[in-house]
PDB file with SEQRES, HELIX, SHEET and CRYST1 records, atoms N, CA, C and O in Angstrom:
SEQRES   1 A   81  UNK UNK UNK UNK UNK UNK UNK UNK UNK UNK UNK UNK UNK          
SEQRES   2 A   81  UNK UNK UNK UNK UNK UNK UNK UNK UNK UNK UNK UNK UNK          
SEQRES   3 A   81  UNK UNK UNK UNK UNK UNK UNK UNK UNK UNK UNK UNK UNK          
SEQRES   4 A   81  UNK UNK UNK UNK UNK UNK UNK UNK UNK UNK UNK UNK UNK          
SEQRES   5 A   81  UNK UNK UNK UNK UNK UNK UNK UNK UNK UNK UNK UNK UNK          
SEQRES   6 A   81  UNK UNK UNK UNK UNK UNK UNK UNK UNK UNK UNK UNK UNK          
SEQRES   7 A   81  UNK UNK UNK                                                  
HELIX    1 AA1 UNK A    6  UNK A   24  1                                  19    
HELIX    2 AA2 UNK A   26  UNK A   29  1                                   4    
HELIX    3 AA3 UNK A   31  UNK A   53  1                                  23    
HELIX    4 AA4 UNK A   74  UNK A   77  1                                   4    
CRYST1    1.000    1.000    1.000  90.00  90.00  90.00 P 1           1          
ATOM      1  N   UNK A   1       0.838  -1.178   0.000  1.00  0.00           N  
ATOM      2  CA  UNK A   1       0.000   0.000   0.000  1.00  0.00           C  
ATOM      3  C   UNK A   1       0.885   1.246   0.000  1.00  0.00           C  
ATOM      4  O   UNK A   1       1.828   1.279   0.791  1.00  0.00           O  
ATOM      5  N   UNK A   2       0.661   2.260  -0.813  1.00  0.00           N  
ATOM      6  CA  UNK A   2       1.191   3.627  -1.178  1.00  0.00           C  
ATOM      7  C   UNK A   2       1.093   4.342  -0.095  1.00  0.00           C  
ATOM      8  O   UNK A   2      -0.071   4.326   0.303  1.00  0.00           O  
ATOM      9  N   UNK A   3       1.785   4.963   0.565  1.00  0.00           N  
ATOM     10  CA  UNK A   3       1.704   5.567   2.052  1.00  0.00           C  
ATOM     11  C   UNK A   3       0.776   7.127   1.688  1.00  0.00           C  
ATOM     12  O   UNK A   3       1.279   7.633   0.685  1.00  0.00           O  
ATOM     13  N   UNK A   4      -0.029   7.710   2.057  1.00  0.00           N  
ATOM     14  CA  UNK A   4      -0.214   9.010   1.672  1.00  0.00           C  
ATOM     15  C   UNK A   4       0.460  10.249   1.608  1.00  0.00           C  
ATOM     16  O   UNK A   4      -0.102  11.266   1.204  1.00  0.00           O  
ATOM     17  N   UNK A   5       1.859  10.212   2.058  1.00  0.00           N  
ATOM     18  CA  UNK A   5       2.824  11.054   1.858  1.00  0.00           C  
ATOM     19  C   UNK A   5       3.269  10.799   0.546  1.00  0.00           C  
ATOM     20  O   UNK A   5       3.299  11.772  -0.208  1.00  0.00           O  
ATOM     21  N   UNK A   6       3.515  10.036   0.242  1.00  0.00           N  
ATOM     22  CA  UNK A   6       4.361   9.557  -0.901  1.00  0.00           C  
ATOM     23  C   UNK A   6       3.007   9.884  -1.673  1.00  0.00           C  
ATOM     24  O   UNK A   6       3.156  11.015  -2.136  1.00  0.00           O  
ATOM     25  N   UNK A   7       2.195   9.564  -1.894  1.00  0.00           N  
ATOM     26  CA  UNK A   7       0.972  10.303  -2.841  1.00  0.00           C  
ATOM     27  C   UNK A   7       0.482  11.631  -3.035  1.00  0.00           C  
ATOM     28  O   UNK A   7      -0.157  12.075  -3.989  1.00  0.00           O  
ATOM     29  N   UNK A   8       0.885  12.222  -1.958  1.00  0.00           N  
ATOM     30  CA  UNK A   8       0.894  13.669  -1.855  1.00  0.00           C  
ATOM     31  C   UNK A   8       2.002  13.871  -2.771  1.00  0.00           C  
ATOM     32  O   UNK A   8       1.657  14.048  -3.940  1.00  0.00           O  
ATOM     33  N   UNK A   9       3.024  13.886  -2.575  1.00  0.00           N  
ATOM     34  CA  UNK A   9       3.879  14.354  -2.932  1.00  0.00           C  
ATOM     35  C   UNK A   9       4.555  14.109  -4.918  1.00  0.00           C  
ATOM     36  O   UNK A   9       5.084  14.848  -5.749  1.00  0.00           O  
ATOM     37  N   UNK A  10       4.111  12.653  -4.873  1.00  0.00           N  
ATOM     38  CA  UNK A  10       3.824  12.481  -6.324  1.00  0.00           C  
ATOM     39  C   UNK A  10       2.676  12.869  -6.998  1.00  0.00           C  
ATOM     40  O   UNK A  10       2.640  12.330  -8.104  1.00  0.00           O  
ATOM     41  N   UNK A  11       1.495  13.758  -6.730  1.00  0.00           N  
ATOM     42  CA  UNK A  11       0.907  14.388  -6.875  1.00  0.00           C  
ATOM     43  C   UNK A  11       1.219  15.786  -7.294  1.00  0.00           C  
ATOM     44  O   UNK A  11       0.900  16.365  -8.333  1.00  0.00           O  
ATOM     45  N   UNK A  12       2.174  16.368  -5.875  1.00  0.00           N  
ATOM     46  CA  UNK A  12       2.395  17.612  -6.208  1.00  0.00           C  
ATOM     47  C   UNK A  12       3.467  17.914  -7.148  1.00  0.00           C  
ATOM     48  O   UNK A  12       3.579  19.039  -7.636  1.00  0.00           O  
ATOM     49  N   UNK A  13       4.368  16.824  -7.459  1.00  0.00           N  
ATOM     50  CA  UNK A  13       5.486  16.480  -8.113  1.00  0.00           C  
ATOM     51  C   UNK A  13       4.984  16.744  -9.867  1.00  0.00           C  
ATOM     52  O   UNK A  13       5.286  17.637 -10.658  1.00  0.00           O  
ATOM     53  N   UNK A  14       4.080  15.498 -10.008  1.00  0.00           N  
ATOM     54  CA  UNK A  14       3.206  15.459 -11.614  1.00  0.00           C  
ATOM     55  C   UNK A  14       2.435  17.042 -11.737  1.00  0.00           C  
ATOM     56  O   UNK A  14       2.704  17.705 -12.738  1.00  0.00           O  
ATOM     57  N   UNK A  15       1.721  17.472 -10.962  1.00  0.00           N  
ATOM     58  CA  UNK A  15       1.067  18.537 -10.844  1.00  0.00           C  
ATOM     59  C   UNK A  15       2.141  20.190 -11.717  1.00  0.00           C  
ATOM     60  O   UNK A  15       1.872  21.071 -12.534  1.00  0.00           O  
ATOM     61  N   UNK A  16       3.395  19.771 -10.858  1.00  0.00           N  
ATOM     62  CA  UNK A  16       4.816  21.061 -11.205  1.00  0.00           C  
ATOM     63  C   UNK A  16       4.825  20.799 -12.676  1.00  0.00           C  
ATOM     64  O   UNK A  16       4.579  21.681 -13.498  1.00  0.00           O  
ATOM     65  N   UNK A  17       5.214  19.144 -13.094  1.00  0.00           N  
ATOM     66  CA  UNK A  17       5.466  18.906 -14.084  1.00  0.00           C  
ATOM     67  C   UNK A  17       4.248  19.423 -15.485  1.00  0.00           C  
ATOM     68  O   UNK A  17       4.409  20.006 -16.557  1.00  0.00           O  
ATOM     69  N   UNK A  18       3.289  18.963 -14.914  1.00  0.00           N  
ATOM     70  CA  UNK A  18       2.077  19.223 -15.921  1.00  0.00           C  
ATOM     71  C   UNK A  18       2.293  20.953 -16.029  1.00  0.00           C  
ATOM     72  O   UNK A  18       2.195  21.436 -17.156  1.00  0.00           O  
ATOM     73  N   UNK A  19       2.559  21.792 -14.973  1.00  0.00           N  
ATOM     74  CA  UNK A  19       2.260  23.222 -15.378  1.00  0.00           C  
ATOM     75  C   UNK A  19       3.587  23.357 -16.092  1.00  0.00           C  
ATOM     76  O   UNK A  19       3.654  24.135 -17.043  1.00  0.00           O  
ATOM     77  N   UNK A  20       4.483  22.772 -15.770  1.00  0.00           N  
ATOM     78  CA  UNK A  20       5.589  23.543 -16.821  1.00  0.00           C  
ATOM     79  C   UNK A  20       5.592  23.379 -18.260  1.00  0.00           C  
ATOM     80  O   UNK A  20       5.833  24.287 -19.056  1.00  0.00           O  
ATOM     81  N   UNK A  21       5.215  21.753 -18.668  1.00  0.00           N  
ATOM     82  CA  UNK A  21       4.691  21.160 -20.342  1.00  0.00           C  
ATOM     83  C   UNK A  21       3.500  22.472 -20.649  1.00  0.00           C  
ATOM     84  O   UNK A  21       3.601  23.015 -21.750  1.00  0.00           O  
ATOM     85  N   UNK A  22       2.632  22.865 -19.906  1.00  0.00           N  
ATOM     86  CA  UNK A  22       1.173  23.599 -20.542  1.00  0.00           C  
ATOM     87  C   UNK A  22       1.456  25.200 -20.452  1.00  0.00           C  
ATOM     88  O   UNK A  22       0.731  26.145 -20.766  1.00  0.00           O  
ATOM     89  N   UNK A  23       3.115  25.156 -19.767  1.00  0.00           N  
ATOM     90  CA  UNK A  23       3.380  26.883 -19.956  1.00  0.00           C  
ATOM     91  C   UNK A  23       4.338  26.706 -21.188  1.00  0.00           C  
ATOM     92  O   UNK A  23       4.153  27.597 -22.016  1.00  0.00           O  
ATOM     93  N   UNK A  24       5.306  25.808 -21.537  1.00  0.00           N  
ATOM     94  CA  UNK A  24       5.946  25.772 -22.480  1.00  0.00           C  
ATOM     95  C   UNK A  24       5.274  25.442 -23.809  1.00  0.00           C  
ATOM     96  O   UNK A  24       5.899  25.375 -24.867  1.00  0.00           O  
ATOM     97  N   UNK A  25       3.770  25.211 -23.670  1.00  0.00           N  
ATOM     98  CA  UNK A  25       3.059  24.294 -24.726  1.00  0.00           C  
ATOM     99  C   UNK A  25       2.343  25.798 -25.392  1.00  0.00           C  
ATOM    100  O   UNK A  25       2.342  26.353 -26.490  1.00  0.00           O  
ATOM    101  N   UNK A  26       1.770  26.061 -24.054  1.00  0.00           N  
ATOM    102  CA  UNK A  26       1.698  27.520 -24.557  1.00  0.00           C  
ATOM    103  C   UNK A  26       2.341  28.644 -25.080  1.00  0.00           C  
ATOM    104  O   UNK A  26       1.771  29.560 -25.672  1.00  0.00           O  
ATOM    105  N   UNK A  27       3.410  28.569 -24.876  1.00  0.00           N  
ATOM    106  CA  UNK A  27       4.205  29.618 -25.367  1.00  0.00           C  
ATOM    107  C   UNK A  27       4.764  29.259 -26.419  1.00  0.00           C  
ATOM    108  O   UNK A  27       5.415  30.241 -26.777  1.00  0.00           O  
ATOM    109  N   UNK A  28       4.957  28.161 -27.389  1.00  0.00           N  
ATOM    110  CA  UNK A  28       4.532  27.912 -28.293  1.00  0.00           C  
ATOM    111  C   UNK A  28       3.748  27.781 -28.937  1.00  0.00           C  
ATOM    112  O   UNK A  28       4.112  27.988 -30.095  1.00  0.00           O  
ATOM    113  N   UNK A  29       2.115  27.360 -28.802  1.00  0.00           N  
ATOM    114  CA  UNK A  29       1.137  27.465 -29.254  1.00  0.00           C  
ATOM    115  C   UNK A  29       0.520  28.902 -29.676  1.00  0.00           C  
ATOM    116  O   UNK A  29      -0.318  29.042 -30.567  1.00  0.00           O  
ATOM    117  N   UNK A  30       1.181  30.163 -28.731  1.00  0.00           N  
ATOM    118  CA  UNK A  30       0.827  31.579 -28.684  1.00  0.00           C  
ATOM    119  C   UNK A  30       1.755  32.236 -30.049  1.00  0.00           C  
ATOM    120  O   UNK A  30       1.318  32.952 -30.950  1.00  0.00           O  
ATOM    121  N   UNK A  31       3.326  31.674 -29.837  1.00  0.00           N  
ATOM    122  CA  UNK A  31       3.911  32.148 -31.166  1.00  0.00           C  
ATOM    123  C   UNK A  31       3.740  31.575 -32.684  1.00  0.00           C  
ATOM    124  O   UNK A  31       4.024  32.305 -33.634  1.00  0.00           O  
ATOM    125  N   UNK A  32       3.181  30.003 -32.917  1.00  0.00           N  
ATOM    126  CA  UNK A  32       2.640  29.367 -33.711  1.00  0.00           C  
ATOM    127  C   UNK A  32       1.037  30.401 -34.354  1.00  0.00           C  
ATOM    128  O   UNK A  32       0.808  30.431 -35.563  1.00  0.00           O  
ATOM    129  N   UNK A  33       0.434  30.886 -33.697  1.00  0.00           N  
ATOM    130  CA  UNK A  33      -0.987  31.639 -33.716  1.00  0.00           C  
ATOM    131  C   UNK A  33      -0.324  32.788 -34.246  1.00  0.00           C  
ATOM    132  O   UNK A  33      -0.277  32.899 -35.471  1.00  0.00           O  
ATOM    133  N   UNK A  34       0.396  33.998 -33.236  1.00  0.00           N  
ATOM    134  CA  UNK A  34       1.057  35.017 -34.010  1.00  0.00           C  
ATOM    135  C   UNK A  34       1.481  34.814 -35.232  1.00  0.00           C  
ATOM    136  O   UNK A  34       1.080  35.643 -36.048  1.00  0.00           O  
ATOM    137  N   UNK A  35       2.402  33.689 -35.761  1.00  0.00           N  
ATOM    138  CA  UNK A  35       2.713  33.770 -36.883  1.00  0.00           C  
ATOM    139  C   UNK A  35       1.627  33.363 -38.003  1.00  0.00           C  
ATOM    140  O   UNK A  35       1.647  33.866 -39.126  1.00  0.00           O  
ATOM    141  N   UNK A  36       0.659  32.390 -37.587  1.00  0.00           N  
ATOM    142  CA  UNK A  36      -0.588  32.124 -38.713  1.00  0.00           C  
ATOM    143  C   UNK A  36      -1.022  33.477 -39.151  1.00  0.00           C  
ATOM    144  O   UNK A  36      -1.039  33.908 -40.304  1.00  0.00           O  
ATOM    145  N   UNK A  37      -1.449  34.219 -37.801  1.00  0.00           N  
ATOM    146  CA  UNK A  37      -2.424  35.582 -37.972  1.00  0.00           C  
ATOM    147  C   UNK A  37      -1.285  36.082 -38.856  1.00  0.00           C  
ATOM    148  O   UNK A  37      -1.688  36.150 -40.018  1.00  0.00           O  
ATOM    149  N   UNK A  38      -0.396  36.344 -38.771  1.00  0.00           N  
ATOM    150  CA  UNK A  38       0.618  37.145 -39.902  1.00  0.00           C  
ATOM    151  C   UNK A  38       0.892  36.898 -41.181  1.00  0.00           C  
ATOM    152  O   UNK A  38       1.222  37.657 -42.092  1.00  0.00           O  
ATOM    153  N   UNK A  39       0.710  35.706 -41.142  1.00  0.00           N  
ATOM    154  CA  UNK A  39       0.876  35.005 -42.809  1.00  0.00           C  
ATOM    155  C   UNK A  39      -0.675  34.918 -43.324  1.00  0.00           C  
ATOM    156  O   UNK A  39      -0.875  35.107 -44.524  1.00  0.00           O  
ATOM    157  N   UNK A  40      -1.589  34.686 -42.609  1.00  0.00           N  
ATOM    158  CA  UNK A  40      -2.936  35.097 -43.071  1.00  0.00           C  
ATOM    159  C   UNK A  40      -3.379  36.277 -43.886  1.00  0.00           C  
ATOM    160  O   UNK A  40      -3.750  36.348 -45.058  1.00  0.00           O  
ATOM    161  N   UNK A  41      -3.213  37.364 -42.762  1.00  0.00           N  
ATOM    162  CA  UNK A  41      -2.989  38.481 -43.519  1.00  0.00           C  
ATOM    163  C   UNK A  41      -2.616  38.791 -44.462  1.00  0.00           C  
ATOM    164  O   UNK A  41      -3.364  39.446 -45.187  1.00  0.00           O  
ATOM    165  N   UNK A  42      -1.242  38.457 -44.910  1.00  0.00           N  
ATOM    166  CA  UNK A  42      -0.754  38.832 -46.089  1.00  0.00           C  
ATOM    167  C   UNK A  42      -1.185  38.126 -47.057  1.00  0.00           C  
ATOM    168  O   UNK A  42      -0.927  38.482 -48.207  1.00  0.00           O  
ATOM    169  N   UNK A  43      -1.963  36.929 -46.800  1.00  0.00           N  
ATOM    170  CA  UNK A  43      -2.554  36.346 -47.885  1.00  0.00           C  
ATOM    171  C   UNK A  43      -3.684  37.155 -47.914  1.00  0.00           C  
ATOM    172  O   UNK A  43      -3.948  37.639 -49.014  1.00  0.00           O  
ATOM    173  N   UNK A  44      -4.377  37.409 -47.033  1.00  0.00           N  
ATOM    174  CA  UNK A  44      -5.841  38.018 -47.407  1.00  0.00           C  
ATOM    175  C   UNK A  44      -5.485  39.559 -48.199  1.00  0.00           C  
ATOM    176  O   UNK A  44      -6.164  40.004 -49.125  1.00  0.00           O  
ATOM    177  N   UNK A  45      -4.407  40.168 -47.674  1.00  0.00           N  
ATOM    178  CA  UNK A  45      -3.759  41.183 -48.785  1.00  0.00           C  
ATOM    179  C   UNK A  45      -3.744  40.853 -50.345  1.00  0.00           C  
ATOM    180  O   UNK A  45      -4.429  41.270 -51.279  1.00  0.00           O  
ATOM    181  N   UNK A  46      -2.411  39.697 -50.237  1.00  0.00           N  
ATOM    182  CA  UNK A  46      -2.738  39.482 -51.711  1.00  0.00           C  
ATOM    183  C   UNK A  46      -3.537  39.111 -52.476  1.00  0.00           C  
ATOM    184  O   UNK A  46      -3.493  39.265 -53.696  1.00  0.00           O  
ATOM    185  N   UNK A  47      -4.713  38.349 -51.589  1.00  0.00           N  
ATOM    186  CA  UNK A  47      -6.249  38.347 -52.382  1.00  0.00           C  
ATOM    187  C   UNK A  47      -6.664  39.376 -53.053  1.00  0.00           C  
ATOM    188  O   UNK A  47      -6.862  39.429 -54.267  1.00  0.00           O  
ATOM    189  N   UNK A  48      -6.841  40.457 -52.034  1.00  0.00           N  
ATOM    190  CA  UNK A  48      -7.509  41.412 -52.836  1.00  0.00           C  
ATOM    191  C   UNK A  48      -7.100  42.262 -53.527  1.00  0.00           C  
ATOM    192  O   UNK A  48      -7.765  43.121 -54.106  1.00  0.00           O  
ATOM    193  N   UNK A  49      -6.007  42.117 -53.537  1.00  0.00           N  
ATOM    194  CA  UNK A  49      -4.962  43.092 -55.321  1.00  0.00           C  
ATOM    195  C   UNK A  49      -5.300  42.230 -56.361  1.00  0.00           C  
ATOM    196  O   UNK A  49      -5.637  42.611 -57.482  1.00  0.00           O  
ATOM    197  N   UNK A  50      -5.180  40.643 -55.868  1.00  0.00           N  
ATOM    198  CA  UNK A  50      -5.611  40.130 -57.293  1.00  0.00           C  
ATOM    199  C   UNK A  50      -7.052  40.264 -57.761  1.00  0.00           C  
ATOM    200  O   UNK A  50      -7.605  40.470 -58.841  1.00  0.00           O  
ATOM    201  N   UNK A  51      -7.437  40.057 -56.483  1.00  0.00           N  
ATOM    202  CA  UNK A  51      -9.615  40.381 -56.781  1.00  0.00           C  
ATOM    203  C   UNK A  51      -9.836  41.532 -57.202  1.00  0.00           C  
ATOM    204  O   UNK A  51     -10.631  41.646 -58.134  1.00  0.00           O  
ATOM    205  N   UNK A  52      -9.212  42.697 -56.651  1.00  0.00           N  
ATOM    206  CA  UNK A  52      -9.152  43.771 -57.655  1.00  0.00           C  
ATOM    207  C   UNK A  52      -8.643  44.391 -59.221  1.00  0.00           C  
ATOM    208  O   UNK A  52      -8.938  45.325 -59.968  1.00  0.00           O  
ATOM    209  N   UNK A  53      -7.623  43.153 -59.182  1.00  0.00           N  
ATOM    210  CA  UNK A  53      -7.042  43.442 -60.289  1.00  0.00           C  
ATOM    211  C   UNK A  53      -8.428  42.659 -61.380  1.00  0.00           C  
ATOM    212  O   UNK A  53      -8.919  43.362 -62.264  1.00  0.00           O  
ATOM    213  N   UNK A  54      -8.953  41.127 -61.166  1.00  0.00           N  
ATOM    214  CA  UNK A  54      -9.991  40.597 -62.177  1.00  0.00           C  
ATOM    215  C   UNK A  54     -11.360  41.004 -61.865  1.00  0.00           C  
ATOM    216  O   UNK A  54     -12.312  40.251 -62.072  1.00  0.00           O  
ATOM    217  N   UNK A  55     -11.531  42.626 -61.184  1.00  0.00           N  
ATOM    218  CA  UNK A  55     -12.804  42.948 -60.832  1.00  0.00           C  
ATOM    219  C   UNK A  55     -13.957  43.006 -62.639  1.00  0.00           C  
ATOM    220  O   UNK A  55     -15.155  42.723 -62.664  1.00  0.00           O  
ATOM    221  N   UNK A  56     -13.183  43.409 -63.804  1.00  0.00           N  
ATOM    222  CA  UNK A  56     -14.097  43.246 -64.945  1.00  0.00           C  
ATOM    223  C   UNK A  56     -14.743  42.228 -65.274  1.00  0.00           C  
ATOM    224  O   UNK A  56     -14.270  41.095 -65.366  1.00  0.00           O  
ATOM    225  N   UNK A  57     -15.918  42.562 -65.483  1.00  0.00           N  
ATOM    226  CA  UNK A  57     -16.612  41.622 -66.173  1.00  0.00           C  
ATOM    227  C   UNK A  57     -16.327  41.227 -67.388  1.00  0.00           C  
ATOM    228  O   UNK A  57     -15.999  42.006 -68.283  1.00  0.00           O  
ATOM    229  N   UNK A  58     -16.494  39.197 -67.601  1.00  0.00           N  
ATOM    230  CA  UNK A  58     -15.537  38.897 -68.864  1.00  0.00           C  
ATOM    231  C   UNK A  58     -16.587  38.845 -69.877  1.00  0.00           C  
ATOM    232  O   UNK A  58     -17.645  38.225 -69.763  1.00  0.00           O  
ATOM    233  N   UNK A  59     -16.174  39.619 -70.983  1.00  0.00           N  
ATOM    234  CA  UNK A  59     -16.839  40.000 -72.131  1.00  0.00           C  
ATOM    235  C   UNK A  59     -16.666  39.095 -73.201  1.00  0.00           C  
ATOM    236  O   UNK A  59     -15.586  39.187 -73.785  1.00  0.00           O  
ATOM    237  N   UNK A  60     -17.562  38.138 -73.650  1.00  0.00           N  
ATOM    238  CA  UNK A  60     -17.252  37.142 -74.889  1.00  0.00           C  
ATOM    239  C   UNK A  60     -16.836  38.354 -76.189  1.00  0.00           C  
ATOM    240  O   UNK A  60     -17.160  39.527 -76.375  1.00  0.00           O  
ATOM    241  N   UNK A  61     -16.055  37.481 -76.846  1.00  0.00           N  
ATOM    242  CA  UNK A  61     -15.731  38.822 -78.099  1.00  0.00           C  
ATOM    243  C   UNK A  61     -17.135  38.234 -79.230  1.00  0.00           C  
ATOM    244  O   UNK A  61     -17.731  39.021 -79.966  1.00  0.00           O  
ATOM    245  N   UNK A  62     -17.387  37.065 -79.172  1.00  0.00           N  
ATOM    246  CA  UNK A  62     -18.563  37.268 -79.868  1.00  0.00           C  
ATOM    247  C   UNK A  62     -19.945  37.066 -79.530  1.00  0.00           C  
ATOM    248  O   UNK A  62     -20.775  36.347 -80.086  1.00  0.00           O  
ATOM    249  N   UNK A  63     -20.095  38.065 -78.196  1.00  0.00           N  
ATOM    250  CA  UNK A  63     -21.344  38.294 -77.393  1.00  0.00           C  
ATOM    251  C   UNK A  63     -21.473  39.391 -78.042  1.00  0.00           C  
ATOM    252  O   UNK A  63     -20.840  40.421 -77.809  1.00  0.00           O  
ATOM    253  N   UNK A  64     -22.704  39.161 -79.313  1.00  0.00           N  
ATOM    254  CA  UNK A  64     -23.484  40.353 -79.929  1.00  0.00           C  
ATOM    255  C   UNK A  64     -24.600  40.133 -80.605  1.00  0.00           C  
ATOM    256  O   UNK A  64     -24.753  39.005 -81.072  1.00  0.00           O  
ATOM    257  N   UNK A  65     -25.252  40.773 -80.738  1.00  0.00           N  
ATOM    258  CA  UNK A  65     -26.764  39.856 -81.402  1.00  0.00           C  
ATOM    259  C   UNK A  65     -26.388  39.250 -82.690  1.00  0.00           C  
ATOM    260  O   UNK A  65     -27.227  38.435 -83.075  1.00  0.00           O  
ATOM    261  N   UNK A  66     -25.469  39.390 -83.398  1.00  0.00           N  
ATOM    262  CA  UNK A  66     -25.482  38.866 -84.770  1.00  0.00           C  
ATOM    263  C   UNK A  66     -24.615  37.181 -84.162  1.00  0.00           C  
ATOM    264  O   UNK A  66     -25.164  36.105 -84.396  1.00  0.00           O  
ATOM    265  N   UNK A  67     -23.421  37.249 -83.492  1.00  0.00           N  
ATOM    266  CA  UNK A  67     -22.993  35.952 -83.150  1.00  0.00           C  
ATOM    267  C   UNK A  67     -22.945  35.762 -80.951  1.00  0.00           C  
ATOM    268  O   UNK A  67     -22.335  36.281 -80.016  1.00  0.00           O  
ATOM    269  N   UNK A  68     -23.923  34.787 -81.142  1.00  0.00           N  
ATOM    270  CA  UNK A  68     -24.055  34.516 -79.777  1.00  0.00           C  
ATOM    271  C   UNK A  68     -23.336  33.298 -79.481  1.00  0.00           C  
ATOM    272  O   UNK A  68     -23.432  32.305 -80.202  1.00  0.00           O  
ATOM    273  N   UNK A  69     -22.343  33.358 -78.046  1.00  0.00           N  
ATOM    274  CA  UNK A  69     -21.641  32.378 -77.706  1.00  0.00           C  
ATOM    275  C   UNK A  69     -21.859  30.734 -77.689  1.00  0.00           C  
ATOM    276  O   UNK A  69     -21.267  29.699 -77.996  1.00  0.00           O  
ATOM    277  N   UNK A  70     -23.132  31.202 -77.114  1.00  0.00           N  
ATOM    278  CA  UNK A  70     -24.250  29.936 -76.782  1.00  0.00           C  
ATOM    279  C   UNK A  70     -25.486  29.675 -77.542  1.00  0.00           C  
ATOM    280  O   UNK A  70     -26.514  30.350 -77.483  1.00  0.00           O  
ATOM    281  N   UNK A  71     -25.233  28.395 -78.420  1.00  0.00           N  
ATOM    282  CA  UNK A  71     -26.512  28.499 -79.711  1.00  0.00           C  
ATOM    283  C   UNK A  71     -27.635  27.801 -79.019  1.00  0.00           C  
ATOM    284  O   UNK A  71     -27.234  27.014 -78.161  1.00  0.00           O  
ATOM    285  N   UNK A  72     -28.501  27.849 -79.109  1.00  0.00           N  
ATOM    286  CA  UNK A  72     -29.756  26.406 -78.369  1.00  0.00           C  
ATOM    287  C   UNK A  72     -30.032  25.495 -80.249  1.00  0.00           C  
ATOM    288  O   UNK A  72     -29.410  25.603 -81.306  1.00  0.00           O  
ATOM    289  N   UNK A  73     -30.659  25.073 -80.038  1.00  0.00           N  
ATOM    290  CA  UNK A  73     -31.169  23.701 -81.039  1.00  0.00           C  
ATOM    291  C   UNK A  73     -31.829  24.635 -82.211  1.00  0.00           C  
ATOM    292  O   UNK A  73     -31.641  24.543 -83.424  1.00  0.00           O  
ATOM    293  N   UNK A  74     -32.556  25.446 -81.587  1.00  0.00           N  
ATOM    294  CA  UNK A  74     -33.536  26.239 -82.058  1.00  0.00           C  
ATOM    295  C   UNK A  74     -32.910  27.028 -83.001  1.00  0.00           C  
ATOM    296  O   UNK A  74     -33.107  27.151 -84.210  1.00  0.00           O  
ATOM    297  N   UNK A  75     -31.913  27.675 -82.046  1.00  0.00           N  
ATOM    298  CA  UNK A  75     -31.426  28.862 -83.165  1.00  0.00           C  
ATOM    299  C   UNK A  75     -30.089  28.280 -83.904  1.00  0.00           C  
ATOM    300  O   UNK A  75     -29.277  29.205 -83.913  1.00  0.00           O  
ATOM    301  N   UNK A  76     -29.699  27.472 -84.340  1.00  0.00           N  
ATOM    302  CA  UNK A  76     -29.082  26.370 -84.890  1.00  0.00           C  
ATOM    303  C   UNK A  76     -29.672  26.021 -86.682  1.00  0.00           C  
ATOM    304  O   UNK A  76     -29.247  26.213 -87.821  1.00  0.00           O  
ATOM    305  N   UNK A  77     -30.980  25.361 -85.969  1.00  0.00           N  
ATOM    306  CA  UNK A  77     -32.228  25.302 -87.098  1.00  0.00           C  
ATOM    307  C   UNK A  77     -31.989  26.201 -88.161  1.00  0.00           C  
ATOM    308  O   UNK A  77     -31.580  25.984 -89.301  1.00  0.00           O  
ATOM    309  N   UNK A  78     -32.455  27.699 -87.348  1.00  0.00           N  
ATOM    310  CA  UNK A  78     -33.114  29.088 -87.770  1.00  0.00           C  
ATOM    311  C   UNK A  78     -31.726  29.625 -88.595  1.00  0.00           C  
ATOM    312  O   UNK A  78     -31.648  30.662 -89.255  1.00  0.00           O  
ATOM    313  N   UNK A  79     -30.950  28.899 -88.431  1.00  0.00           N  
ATOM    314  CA  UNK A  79     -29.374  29.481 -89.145  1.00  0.00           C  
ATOM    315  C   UNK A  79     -29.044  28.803 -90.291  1.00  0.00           C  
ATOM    316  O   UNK A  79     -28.183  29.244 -91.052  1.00  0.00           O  
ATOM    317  N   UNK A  80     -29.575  27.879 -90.479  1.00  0.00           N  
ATOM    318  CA  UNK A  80     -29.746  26.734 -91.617  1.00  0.00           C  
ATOM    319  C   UNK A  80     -30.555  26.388 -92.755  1.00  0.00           C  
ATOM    320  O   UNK A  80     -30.458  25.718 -93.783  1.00  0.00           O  
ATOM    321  N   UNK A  81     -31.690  27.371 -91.951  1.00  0.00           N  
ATOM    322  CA  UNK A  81     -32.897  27.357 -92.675  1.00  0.00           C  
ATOM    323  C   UNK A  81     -33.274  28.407 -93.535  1.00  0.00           C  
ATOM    324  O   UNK A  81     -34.340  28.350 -94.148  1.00  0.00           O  
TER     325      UNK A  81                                                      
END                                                                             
């Protein structure tokens, strides 16, 4: 049988240990986050130079009533006929 001193004390022993892993875990986990949020950013930057740069609308060159991009069956026919 484990004496209750000796359980106390390996208690308070694991206890030291656990806070020092979850302060060192943290303080990595805190500079790991800083650096995401930073590289995030600059991606969400360069998003929107490029989203700004393809803000035009894309214009078929032969979107015009005489030649339409997209024929249906119908107007196919009507071109033949």
């Amino acid at each position: 049988m484990i004496s209750p001193l000796y359980r106390n004390l390996y208690r308070f022993s694991s206890n030291v240990i656990a806070a020092k892993t979850y302060a060192k875990f943290q303080e990595k986990y805190s500079a790991h986050l800083d650096a995401f949020k930073k590289k995030a950013g600059e991606h969400q930057k360069a998003a929107e130079t490029i989203k700004r740069s393809t803000q035009k609308v894309y214009k078929h060159p032969f979107n015009d009533m005489h030649h339409k991009p997209y024929y249906s069956a119908i107007q196919t026919l009507q071109a033949y006929v």
